[in-house]
N, C-alpha and C positions, 0 to 999 in steps of 0.2 A: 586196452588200458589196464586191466585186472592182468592180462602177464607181465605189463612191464610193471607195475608196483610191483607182483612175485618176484623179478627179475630185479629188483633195485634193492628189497629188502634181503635174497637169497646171499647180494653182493654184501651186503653189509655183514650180516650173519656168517660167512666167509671169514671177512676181513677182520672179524672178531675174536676169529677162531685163529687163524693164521698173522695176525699182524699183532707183533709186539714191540714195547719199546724200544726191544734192541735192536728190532727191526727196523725199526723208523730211525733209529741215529744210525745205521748203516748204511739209509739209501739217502743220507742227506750228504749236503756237502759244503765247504765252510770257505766263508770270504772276510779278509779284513777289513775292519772299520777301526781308523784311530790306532791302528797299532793291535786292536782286540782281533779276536776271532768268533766269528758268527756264523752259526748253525742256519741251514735252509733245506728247504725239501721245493723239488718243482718238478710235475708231474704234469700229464695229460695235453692236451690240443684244443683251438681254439682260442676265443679272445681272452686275453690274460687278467687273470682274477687273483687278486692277494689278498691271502687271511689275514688276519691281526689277532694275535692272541691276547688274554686277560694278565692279572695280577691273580695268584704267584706262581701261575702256571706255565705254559708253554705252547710252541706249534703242536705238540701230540693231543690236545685240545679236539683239535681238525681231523685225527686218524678216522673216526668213523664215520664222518660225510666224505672225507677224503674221497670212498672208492666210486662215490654216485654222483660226485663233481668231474672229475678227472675227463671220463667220457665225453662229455660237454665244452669242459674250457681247460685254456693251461694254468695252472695254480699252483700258486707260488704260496711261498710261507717260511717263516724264518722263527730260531730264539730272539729276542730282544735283547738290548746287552743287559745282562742280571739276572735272563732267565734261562729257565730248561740248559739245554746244551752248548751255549753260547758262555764267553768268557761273561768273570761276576768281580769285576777290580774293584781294589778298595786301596787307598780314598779312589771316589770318584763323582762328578756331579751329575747323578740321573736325574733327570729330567724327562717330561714330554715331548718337548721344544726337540731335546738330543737323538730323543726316538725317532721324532719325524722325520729328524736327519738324515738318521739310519736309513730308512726306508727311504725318502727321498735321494739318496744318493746309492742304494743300492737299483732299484724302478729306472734309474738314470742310466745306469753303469750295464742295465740289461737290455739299455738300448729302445726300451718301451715308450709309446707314443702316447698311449691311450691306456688305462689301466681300469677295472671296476672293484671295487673294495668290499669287501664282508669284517667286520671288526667285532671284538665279544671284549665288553668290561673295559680296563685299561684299554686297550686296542681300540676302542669308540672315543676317545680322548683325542689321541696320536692322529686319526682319521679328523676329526673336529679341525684339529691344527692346521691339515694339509688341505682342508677345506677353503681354511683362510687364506693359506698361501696361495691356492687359484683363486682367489679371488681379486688378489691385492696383484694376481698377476706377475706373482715371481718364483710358478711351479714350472718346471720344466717338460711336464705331459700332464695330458688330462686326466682329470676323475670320471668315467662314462657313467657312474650310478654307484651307490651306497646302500648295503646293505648294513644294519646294527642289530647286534643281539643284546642283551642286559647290560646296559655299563648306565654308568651317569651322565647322563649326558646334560643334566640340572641338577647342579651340587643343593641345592637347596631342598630338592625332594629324596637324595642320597640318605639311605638309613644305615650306615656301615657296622658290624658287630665290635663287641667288647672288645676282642682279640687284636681288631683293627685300629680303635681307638687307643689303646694302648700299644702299639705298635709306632705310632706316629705324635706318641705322648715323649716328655724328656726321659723318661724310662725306657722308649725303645729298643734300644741299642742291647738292655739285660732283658727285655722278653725275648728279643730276636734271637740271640744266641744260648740261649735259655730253652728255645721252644722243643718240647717231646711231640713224636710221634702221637702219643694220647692225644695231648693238645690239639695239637692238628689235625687228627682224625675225625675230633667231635668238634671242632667249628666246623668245617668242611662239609662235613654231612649235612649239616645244618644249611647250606646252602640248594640242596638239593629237596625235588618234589617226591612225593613217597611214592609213585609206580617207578622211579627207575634211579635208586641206590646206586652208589658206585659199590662195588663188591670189595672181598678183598684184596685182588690183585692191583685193579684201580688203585687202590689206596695206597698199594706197595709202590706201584709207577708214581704215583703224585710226590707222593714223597722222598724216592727218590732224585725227581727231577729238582723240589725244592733245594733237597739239600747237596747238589751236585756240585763239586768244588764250593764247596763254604759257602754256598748259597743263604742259609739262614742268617749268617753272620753280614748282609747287607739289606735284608728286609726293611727294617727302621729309615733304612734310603731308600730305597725304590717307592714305599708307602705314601712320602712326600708328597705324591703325585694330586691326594685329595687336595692339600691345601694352592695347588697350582690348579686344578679347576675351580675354587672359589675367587683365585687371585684374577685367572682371565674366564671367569664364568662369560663376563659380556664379549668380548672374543669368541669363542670359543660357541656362546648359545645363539649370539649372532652370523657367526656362518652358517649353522645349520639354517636358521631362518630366510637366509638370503642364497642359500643354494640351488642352481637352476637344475642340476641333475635329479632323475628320477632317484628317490630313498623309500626306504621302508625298513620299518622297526618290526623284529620279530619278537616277541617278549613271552619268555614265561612268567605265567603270572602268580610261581606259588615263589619265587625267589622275595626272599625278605630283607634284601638288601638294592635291588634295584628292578622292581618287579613292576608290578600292578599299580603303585604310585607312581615310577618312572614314566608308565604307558598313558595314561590321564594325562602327565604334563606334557605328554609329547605332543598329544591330541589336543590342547589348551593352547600350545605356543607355534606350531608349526601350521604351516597356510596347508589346508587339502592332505591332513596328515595318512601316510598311508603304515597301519598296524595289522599287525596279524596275531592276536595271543594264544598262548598252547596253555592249555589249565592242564592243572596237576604239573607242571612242569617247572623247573626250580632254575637256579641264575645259569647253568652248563646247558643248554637247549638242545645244542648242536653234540654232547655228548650223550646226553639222557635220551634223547629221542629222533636221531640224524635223519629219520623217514619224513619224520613232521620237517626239519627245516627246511632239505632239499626239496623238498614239494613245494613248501612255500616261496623256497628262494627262486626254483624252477618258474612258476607261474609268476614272481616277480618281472624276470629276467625277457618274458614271452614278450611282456608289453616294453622294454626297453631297445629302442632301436639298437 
């Protein structure tokens, strides 16, 4: 057991070293939806596992568990439309609803019968959705199990920052295209637990990604998304509650936007809730500390037929 931890974290440490952004949009490849163009990456063997990335980030989210998943299952992963390297139209009506779309008709189009989910943030929304669709009976493949990292999955214990509130205020539209580097450097951080900063490379990729094809310039829409989880909170906290698939919530618990309260209610509303919390660890789990998750996701996944 102690060489394959060496052997999982040497991979990581690796892939840290040798995998870069530019790297990761070169080995992806891009499918339409709607006329748009959408970024994917799909690596590895085994039964097929799709990431869901957060708000206002992207699949490169995924690049450091990426190389200790791969081995295990095939895993999929895409931009959403508005993020990372994926088209960012304007006008356009983003929505959840339209994401799930995405994904359901991309899951579809790859031919897949059976899929298991891992979601982080926004991405735990989109998955909420598709929950409801098997439920109601009009998904076209199954969900085999659900993994969530920090998102809201209860808008009502959702503590969102300043930057975000005003994002989604009638002023939007002039913070969004307004937003500096600065700005966004110090809420960002703020999300994160103090053993594992993003540096300043990280920060150079984040923001890059943001602002890739006029990215900032549609923020104040994509943001929307909170007021669509209070709109179908009971939707949405009702599928989790009624879902037969095996779930588990991974949670860092120093995140102060959907941390350590989020985990409580999870634990509060869900029958036999099954949590895992990483302390010291901030809303990015899966970037701060990809050893912690794949371990967790790994022994998740033992007990999943």
């Amino acid at each position: 057991m102690e060489q394959v931890i060496a052997d999982a974290r040497n991979d990581v440490s690796a892939g840290r070293e040798s995998g870069t952004l530019e790297g990761w949009q070169q080995g992806g490849k891009w499918f339409s939806y709607g006329g748009h163009a959408i970024f994917s990456r799909m690596a590895g063997q085994g039964d097929p596992l799709v990431l869901i990335h957060g708000f206002p980030t992207a699949s490169w989210d995924w690049s450091r568990v990426w190389p200790m998943l791969t081995p295990h299952f095939s895993v999929l992963a895409l931009d959403m439309l508005g993020f990372g390297f994926s088209d960012k139209p304007v006008p356009y009506p983003y929505s959840i609803e339209d994401q799930a779309d995405l994904l359901q008709g991309w899951v579809e189009g790859l031919g897949l019968d059976s899929i298991h989910l891992m979601a982080h943030d926004y991405g735990c929304s989109v998955v909420q959705e598709l929950l409801a669709r098997e439920q109601e009976g009009v998904l076209p493949f199954d969900i085999a199990s659900v993994c969530f990292l920090n998102g809201a999955l209860f808008p009502e214990v959702h503590n969102p920052l300043l930057i975000q509130k005003l994002l989604r205020s009638p002023l939007g539209g002039l913070v969004s295209r307004g937003l500096t580097r600065r700005t966004f450097e110090r809420n960002f951080r703020r999300l994160f637990g103090s053993q594992n900063p993003p540096d300043h490379q990280d920060m150079e990729d984040f923001w890059h990604l943001l602002t890739y094809n006029n990215g900032r310039g549609i923020m104040h829409h994509l943001i929307q998304f909170m007021e669509e989880r209070r709109c179908h909170r009971n939707r949405w906290v009702g599928a989790l509650q009624k879902a037969p698939q095996p779930m588990r919530l991974i949670s860092g618990t120093a995140d102060p936007v959907s941390g350590a309260a989020m985990a409580r209610r999870y634990r509060e509303l869900i029958a036999n809730p099954d949590v895992v919390s990483l302390r010291n660890t901030g809303h990015y789990p899966h970037f701060e500390c990809p050893w912690d998750v794949f371990s967790a996701y790994r022994d998740f996944r033992k007990r999943v037929k």
